[in-house]
C-alpha positions in Angstrom: -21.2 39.0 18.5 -22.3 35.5 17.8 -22.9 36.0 14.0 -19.7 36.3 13.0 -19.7 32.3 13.2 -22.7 32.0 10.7 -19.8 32.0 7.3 -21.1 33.3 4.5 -18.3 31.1 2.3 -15.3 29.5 2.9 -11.6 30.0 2.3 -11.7 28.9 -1.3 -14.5 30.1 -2.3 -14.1 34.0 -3.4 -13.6 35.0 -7.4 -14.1 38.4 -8.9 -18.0 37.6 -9.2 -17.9 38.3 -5.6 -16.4 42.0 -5.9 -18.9 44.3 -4.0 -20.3 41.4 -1.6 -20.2 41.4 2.0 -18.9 38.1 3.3 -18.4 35.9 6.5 -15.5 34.1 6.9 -13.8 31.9 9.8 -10.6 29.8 9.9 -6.7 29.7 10.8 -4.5 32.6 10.9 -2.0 30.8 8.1 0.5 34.2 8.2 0.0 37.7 9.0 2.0 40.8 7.4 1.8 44.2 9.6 2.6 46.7 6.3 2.1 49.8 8.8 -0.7 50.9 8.4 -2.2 47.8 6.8 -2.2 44.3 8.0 -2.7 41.2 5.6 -3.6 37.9 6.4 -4.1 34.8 5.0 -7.0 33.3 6.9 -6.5 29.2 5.9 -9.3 26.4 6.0 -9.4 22.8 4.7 -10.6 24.5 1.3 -8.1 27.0 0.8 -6.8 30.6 1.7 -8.5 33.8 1.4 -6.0 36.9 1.7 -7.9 39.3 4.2 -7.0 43.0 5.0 -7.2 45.5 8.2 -7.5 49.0 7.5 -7.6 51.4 10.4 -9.7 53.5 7.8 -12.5 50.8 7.5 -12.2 49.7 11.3 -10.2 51.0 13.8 -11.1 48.6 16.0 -10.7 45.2 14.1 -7.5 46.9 13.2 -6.3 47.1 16.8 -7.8 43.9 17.3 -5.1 42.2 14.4 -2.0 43.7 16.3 -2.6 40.9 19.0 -3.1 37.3 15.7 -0.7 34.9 15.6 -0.4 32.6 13.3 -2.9 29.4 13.9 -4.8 31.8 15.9 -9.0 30.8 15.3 -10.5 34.0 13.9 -14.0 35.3 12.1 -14.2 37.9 10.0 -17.0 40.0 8.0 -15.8 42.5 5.2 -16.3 42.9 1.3 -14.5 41.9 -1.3 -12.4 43.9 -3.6 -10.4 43.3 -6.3 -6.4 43.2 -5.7 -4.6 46.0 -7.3 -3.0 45.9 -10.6 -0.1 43.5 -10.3 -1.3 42.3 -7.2 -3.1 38.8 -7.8 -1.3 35.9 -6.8 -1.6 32.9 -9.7 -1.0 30.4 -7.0 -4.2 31.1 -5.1 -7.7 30.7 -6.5 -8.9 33.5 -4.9 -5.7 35.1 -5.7 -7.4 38.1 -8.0 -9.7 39.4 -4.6 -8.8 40.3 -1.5 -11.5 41.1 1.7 -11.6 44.0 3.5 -12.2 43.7 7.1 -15.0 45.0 9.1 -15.5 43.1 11.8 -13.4 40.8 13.7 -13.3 38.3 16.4 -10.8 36.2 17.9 -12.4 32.7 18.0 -9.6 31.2 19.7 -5.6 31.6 20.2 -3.0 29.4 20.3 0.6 28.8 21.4 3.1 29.0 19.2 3.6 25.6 17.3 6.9 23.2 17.6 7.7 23.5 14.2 6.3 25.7 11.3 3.6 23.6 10.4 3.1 25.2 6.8 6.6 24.3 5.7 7.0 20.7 7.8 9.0 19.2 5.0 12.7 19.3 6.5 11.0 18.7 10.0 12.1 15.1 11.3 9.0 12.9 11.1 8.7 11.6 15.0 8.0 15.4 15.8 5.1 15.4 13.3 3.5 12.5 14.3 3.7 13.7 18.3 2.0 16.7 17.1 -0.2 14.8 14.8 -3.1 17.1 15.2 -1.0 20.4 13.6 1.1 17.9 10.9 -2.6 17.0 10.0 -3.2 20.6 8.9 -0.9 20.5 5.9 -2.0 20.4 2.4 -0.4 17.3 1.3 -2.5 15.5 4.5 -5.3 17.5 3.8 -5.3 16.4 0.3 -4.6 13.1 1.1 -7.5 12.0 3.5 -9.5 13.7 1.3 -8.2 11.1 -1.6 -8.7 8.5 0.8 -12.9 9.6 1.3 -12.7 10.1 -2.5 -11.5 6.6 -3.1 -13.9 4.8 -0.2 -16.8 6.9 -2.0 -16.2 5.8 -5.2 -15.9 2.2 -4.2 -19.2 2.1 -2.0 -21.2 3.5 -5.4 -20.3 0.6 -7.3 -20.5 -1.8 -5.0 -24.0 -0.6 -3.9 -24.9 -0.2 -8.0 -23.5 -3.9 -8.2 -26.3 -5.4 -5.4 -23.3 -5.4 -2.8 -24.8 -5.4 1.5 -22.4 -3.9 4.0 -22.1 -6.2 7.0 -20.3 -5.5 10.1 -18.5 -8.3 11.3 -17.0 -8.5 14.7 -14.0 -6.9 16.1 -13.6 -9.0 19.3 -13.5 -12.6 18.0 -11.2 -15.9 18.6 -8.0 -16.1 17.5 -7.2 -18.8 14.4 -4.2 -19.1 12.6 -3.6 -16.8 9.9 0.1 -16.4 9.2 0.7 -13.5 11.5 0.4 -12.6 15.5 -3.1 -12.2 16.5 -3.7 -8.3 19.2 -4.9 -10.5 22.4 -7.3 -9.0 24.6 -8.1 -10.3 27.9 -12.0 -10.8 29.0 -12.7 -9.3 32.1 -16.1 -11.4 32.7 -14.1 -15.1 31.6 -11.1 -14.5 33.3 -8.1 -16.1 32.1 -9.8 -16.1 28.3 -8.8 -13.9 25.7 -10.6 -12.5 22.5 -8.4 -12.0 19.4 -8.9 -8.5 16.8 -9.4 -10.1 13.1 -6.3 -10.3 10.9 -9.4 -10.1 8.3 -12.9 -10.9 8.4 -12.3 -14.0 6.4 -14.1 -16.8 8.5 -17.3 -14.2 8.6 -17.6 -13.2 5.5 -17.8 -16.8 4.4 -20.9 -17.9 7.0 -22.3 -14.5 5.6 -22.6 -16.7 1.9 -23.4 -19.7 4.0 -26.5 -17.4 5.4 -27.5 -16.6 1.6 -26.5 -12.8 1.5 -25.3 -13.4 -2.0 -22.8 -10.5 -2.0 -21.3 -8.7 0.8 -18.4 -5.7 2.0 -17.2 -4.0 4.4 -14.8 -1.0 4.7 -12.9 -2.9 8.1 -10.2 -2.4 10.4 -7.6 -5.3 10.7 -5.1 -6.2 13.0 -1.6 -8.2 12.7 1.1 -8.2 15.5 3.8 -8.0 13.1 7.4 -5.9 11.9 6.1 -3.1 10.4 7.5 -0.9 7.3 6.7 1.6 5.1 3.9 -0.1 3.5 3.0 -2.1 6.6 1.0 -1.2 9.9 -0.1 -3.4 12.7 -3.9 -2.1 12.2 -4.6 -1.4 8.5 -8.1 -1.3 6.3 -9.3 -3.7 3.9 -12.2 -2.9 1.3 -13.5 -6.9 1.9 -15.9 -8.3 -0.1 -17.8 -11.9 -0.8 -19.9 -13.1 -3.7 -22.4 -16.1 -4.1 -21.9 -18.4 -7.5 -19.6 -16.8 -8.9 -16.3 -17.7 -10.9 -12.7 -16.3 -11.2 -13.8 -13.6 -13.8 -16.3 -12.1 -11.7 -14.1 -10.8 -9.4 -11.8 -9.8 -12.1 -14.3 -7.4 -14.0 -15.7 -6.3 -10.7 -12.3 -5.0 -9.9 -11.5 -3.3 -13.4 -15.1 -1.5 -13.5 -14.0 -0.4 -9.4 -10.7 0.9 -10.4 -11.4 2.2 -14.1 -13.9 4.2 -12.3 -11.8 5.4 -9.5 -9.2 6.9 -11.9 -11.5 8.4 -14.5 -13.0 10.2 -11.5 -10.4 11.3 -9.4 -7.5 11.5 -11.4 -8.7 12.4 -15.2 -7.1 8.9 -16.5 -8.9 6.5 -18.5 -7.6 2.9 -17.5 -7.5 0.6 -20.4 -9.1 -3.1 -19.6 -9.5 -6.1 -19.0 -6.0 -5.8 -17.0 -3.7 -8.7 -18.2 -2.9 -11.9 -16.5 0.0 -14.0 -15.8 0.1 -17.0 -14.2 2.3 -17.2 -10.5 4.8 -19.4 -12.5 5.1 -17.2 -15.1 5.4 -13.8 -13.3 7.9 -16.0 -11.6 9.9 -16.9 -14.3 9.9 -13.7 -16.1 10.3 -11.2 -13.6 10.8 -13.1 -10.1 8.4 -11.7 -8.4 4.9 -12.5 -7.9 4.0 -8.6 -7.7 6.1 -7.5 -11.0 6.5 -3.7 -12.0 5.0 -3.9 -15.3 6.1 -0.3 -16.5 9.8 -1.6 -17.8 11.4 -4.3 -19.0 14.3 -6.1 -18.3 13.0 -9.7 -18.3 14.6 -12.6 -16.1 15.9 -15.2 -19.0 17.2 -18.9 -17.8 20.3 -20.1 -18.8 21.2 -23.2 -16.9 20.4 -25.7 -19.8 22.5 -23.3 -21.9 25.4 -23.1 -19.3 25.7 -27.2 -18.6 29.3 -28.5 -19.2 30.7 -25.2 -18.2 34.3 -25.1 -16.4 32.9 -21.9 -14.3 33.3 -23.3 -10.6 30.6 -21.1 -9.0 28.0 -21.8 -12.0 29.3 -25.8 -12.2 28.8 -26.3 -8.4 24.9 -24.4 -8.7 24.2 -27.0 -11.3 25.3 -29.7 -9.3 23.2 -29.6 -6.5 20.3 -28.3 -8.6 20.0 -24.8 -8.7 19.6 -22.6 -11.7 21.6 -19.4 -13.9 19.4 -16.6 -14.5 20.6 -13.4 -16.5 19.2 -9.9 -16.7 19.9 -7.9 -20.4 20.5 -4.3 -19.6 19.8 -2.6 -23.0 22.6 0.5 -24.0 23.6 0.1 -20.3 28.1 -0.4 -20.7 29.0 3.2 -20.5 26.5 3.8 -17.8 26.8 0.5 -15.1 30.4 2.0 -14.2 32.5 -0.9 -12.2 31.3 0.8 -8.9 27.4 0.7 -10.1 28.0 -3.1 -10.4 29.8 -3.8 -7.2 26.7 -2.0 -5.2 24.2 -4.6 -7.0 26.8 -7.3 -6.3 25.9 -6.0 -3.0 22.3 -6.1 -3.5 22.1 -9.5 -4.4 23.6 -10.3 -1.2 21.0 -8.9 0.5 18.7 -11.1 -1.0 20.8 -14.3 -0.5 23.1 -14.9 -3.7 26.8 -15.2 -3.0 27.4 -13.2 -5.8 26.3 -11.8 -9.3 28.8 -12.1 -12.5 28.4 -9.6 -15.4 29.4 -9.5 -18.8 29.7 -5.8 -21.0 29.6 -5.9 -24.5 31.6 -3.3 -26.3 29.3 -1.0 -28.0 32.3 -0.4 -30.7 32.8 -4.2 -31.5 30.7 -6.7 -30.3 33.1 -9.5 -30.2 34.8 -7.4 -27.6 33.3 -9.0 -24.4 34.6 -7.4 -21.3 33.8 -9.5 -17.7 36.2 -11.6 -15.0 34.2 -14.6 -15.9 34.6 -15.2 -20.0 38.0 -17.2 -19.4 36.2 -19.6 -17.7 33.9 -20.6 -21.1 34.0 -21.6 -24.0 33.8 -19.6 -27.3 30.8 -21.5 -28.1 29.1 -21.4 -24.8 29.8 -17.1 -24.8 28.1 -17.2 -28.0 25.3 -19.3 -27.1 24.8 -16.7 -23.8 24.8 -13.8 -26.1 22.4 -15.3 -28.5 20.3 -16.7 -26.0 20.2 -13.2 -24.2 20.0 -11.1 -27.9 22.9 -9.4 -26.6 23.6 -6.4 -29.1 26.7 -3.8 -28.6 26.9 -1.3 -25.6 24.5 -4.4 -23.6 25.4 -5.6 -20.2 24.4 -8.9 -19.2 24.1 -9.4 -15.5 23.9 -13.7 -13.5 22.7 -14.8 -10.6 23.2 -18.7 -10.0 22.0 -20.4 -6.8 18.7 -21.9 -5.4 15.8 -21.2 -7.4 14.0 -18.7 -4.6 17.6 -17.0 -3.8 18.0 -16.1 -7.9 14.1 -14.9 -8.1 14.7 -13.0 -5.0 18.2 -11.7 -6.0 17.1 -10.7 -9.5 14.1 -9.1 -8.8 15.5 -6.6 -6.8 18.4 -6.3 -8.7 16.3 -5.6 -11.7 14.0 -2.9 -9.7 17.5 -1.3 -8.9 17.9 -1.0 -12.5 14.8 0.3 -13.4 14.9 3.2 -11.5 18.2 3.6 -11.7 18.2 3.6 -15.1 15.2 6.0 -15.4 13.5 3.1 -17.2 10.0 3.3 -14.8 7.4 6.3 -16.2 6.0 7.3 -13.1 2.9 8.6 -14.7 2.3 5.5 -15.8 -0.1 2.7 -14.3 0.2 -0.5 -14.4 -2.6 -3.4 -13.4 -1.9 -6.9 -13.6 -3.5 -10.2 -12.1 -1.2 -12.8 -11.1 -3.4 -15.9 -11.2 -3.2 -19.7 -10.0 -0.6 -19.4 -7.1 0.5 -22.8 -5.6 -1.9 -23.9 -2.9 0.6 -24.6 -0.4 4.3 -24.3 0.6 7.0 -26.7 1.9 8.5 -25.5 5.3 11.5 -27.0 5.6 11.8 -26.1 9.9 8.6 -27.8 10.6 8.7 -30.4 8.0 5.3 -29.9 7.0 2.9 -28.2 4.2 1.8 -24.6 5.4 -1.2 -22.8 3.3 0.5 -20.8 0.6 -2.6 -17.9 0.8 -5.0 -19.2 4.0 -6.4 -22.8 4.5 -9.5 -21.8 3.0 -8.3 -21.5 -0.5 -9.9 -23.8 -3.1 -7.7 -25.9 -5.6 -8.2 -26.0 -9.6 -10.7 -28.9 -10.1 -8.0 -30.3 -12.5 -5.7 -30.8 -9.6 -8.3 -32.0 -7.0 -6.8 -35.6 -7.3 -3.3 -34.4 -5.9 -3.6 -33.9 -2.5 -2.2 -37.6 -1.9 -0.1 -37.7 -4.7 1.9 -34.6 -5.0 0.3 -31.4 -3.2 3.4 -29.7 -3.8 2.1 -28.9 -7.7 -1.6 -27.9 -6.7 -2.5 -24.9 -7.8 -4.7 -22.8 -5.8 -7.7 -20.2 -7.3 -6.1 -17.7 -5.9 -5.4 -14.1 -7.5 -3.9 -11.0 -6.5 -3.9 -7.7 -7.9 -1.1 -5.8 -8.7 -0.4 -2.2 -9.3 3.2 -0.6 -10.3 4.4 -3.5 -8.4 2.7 -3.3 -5.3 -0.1 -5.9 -4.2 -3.2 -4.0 -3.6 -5.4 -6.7 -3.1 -5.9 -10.4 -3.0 -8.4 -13.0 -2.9 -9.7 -16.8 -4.1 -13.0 -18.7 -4.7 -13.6 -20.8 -1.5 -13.7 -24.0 -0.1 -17.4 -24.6 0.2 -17.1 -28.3 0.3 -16.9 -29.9 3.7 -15.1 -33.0 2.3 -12.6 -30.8 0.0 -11.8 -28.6 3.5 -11.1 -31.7 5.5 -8.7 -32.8 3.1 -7.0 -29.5 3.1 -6.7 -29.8 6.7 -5.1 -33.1 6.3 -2.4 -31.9 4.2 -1.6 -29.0 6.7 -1.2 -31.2 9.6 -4.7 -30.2 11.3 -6.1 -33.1 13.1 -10.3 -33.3 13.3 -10.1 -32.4 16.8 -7.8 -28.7 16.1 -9.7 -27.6 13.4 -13.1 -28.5 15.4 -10.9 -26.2 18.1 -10.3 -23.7 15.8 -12.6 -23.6 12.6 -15.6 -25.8 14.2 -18.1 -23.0 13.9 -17.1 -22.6 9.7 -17.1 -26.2 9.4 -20.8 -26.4 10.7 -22.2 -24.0 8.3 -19.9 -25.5 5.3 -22.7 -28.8 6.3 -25.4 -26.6 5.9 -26.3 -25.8 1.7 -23.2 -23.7 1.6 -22.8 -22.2 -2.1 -20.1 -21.7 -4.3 -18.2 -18.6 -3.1 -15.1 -16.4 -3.4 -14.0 -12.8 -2.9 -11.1 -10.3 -2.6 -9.8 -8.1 0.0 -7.9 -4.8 -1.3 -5.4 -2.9 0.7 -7.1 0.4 1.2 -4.2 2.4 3.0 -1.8 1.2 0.1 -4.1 1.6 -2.7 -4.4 5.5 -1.6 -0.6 5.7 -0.7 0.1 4.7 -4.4 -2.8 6.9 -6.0 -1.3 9.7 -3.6 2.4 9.0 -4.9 3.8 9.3 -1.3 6.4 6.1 -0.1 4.6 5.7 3.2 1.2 4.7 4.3 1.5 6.6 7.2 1.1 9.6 5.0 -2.7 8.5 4.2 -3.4 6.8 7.7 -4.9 9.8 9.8 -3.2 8.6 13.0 -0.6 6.3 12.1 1.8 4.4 14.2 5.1 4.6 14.0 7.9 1.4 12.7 8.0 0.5 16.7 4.0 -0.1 16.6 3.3 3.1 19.3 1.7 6.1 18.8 3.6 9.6 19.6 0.5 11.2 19.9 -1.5 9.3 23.0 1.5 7.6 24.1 0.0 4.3 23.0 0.5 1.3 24.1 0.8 2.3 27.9 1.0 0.6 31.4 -2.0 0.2 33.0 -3.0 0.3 36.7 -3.2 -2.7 39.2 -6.9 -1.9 39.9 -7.3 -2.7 36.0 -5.0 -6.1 36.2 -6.8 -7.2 39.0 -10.1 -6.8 37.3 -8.3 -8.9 34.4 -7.1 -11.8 36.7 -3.9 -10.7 35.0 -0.5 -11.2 36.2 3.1 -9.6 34.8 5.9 -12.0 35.1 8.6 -9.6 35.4 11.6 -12.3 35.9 
């Protein structure tokens, strides 16, 4: 019986319109219940469930047949649909009012029983899922979450298509450059002892692509970094990249806001107010110490160190002293809650992230001259005040310090006040959050190498009004570079380009890259930048963590059909695996085992 595969609907399909209809129907056996004389099941596809029935009375035979189902056994079945009996619907179903009476049935397929109950996978220890990827795959949280991640990819090909946007390919197997992270190597069989490199992006590509006058480009692409991974982190990821011709910073911006407004009044119902605001990397910086700030709470970073100068404090003298800064966190109505306990774990914290310590002060919500904290001996009456006033400190406030180098107190205090937020309940989870942080310095300092390293990618393009700097002090460039933020996760980043041959060289210069390396390395992008190349920019957004956060899951593996676990391997295939001499040989390649 071959028809039995020609369905009629599927699993999700059947409401009481359908009463009286014969139907077709194939998928998984999700769980069957022999009642006696009747046996239910709930036959499960990617759509939904559809509770079927075998009566001996209707078909003996398909009735015998159901004695030998399993669950996640393949079946087809052909009945008609009825409606449940009187207190019989299930509200969790959407075809929880009918109910199909069987028939005809065939077994499609059977299947061993699974390693773990694949239905109820969440107190199943994740390695095991990802080995059996294939079954974990099957759950509705996965289901639902690949089909987000179509949903979103959809979304953002209609607009870039409605927007004049080509899709390009660029190439998978190129050379490798320096990007900031390990390049995947792969050896060439027909140039032996030469290696291709997979992209970390498409970055050099997509700027010849301007060069060769395509005006706007994308790409949904595959990129590769040989690098500790993380929740949020995975050594091949997708980027939704994209390029535009003569274009300016707020191009890119209200591309963005149309992409995403659009993407959430679609998929999730929310209308996404815009133009998202902006802050500046120095000011993100100074107010929340971190270049990707949760905007959903408060608790704002406020410097003290002009208003602690003079002070007796050792540990807050000595930071001064070799030119470090105080920073303090208000924590609002917070001095019955931080218990002493509370405050020790974020003293903790903040060594984590560097600081040797972090000093608190509680103000007594009954008096507020009351100031309780190990450190107020050590100041002044005045100075206290001038804290508190400086901080609005009001009764039942905790103030929390951090004094050290600039970068340990961002780092420190950042984390510190992300501890607070959510221990505090302070983040509203339903709530989204966009923000652009703009104008990021062009390059850093490293201190190990004693030389300037590209703060983004050597490609970046300074402000025009800082163009004169490069000699002078290149340490206070800024770059026009932006990344977007969401709930406090970078989804995406970008810049307008160096189009100017002369402006590159210069930038090479300050990074240390003689004529001859970057001919090496860059010498094919250096060509076409002597060729009519236009103004240009563009942004590449995290696809994998963009869905992760629209799916409100903590992992990107979660979104990522066949992720890779923290140690870069696959449970699945076994991947990476050792590989047979005949296969080396063909290589030219040689282990050096000592």
């Amino acid at each position: 019986m071959t028809t039995i595969l020609n369905r009629t609907h599927r699993c999700n399909d059947l409401s009481e319109e359908h009463i009286g209809q014969d139907v077709t129907l194939c998928g998984w056996v999700h769980t069957r219940r022999d009642h006696g004389g009747l046996i239910f099941v709930d036959l499960w596809d990617k759509h939904g469930i559809t509770q079927v029935v075998l009566n001996p009375e209707i078909d003996e035979i398909a009735h015998e047949q159901a004695h030998n189902i399993r669950g996640n056994f393949v079946i087809g079945i052909t009945g008609k649909v009825r409606a449940r009996p009187d207190g019989m619907a299930n509200t969790k179903l959407k075809t929880g009012k009918v109910e199909v009476y069987v028939s005809d049935l065939k077994i499609l397929n059977s299947s061993k029983t699974p390693p773990y109950d694949i239905w109820e996978g969440d107190t199943v220890e994740e390695s095991k899922k990802l080995k059996y990827r294939f079954l974990d795959l099957r759950s509705a949280e996965l289901q639902k979450n690949m089909k987000l991640r179509y949903d979103i990819t959809r979304i953002m090909r209609n607009v870039l298509h409605e927007n004049e946007f080509t899709e390009i390919e660029t190439p998978m197997l190129t050379r490798s450059t320096p990007e900031g992270a390990r390049d995947y190597l792969v050896p060439s069989r027909l140039n032996p002892q030469s290696f291709y490199a997979l992209p970390q992006s498409p970055q050099i590509f997509k700027q010849i692509l301007m060069v060769s006058g395509f005006d706007r480009y994308f790409q949904i692409v595959k990129c590769f970094r040989d690098e500790d991974l993380r929740n949020d982190r995975q050594p091949e990821f997708t980027q939704v990249d994209m390029e535009m011709s003569f274009i300016e910073e707020d191009d890119v911006y209200k591309l963005m806001e149309a992409t995403f407004a659009g993407i959430y009044k679609e998929i999730l119902g929310e209308t996404v107010a815009t133009p998202f605001p902006r802050l500046t990397y120095r000011e993100a910086m100074d107010r929340f110490g971190s270049d990707k700030p949760d905007m959903r709470f408060g608790l704002e970073l406020v410097d003290l160190t002009e208003t602690v100068q003079g002070t007796d404090f050792k540990v807050f003298a000595q930071v001064l002293k070799s030119g470090g800064q105080v920073k303090s966190i208000n924590v609002k109505n917070s001095s019955k809650v931080l218990s002493r306990k509370v405050l020790d774990d974020l003293i903790k914290l903040a060594n984590v992230y560097g600081a040797k310590g972090m000093a608190w002060i509680k103000i007594n919500p009954d008096d507020p001259t009351d100031l309780q904290s190990p450190i107020t001996k050590f100041f002044s009456k005045e100075m206290i005040a001038d804290i508190v006033s400086k901080m609005d400190g009001q009764p039942g406030d905790t103030l929390v310090f951090v004094a050290d180098k600039p970068k340990i107190v961002a780092d420190a205090l950042a984390n510190i006040r992300l501890a607070l937020g959510k221990q505090l309940g302070l983040i509203d989870e339903k709530q989204n959050k966009f923000l652009w942080v703009t104008e990021f310095p062009l390059v850093d300092y490293d201190e190990k190498e004693k030389r300037y390293t590209a703060m983004h990618h050597p490609f970046t393009a300074p402000l025009e009004e800082d163009l004169d700097k490069f000699q002078s002090s290149p340490e206070t460039m800024r770059a026009r570079a932006y990344d977007l933020v969401l709930n406090g996760n970078e989804i995406g980043g970008g810049s307008i380009r160096i189009h100017q041959n002369e402006i590159q060289t210069k930038m090479f210069e300050l990074l240390g890259i003689g004529e001859e390396e970057a001919q090496s390395k860059f010498g094919f992008l250096l060509d076409a930048l002597q060729y009519g190349a236009p103004p240009h920019g563009g942004i590449a957004l995290g696809l994998d963590r963009m869905v992760m956060l629209l799916a409100q899951t903590n992992s990107i593996r979660d979104v990522i059909a066949f992720p890779k676990t923290q140690k870069a391997t696959c449970l699945m295939t076994q991947a990476p695996s050792e590989v047979d001499a005949k296969q080396m040989k063909e290589l030219k390649l040689k282990f050096d085992l000592s």
